[in-house]
C-alpha positions in Angstrom: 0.0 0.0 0.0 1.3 3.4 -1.1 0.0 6.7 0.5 0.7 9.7 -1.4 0.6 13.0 0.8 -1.4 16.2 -0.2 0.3 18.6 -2.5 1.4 21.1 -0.5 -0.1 24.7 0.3 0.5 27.9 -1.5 -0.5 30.1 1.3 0.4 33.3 -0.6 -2.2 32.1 -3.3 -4.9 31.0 -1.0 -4.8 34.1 0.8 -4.6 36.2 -2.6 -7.6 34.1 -3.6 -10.0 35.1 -0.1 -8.8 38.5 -0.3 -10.0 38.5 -4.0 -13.6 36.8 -2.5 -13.7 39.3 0.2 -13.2 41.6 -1.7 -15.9 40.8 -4.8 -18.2 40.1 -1.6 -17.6 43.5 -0.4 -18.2 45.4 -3.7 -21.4 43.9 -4.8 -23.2 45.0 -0.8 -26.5 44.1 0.2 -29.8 45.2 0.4 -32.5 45.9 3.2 -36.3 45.0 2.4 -38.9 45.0 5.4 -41.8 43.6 4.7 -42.7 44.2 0.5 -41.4 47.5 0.9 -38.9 49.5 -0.8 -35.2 48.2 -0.6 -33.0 50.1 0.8 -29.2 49.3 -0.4 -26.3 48.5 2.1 -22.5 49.0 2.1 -20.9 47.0 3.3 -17.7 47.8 5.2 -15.6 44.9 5.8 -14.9 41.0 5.4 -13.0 38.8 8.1 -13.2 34.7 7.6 -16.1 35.2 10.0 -18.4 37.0 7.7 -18.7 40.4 6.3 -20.0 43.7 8.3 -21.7 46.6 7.0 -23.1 49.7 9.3 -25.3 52.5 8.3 -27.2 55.3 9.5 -31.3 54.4 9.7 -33.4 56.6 8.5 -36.2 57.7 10.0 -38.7 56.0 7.6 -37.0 52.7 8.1 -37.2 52.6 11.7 -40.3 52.9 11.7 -40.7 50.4 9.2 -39.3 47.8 11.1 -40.9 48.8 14.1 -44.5 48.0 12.5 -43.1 45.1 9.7 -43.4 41.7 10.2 -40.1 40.9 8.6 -36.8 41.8 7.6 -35.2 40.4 4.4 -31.3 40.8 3.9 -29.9 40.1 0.8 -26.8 39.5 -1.1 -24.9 37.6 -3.8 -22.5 35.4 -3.2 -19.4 34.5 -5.2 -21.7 32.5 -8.0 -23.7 35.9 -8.4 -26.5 34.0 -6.8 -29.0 36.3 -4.7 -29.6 35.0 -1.0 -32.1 36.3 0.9 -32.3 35.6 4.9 -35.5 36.4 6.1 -35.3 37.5 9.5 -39.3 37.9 12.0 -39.6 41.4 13.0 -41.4 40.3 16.3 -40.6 42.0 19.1 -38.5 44.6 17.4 -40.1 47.6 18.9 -40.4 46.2 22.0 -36.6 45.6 22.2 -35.7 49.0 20.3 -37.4 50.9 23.0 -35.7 49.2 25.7 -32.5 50.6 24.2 -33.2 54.3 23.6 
């Protein structure tokens, strides 16, 4: 019996490569919808091997959107230029948002 080992690594490449996925992650954003309302569009910021992370300002108009919407939907496309869509309940929201103000 013969056992070959693994080609090795090219770290350089494979980090070139998720920087380059970050990075194509990064320019195409995402997009806010609550309920079947408007869609509001989403920068977003940064990418880690975690995930991505965006911030932004809320609007007024969006607040209180989500405040009285049954759902959030956040969506994206991923490196296949495929949209995905996480729906999120808006349940509670207001509840909670007051708590913090």
């Amino acid at each position: 019996m013969s056992l070959a080992s693994p080609p090795p690594v090219d770290r350089r490449a494979r980090a070139e490569q998720e920087a380059s996925q970050k990075n194509a992650l990064r320019q195409g954003g995402a997009k806010l919808q609550v309920d079947d309302g408007k869609t509001a569009d989403l920068q977003i910021q940064t990418c880690e091997n975690r995930g991505c992370y965006a911030g932004a300002a809320i609007a007024p108009d969006v607040l209180a959107a989500l405040k009285s919407g049954k759902e959030l939907k956040l969506s994206f496309q991923n490196l296949a230029k495929e949209t995905i869509t996480i729906p999120m309940p808006l349940t509670d929201f207001a509840a909670a948002y007051d708590k913090i103000k």
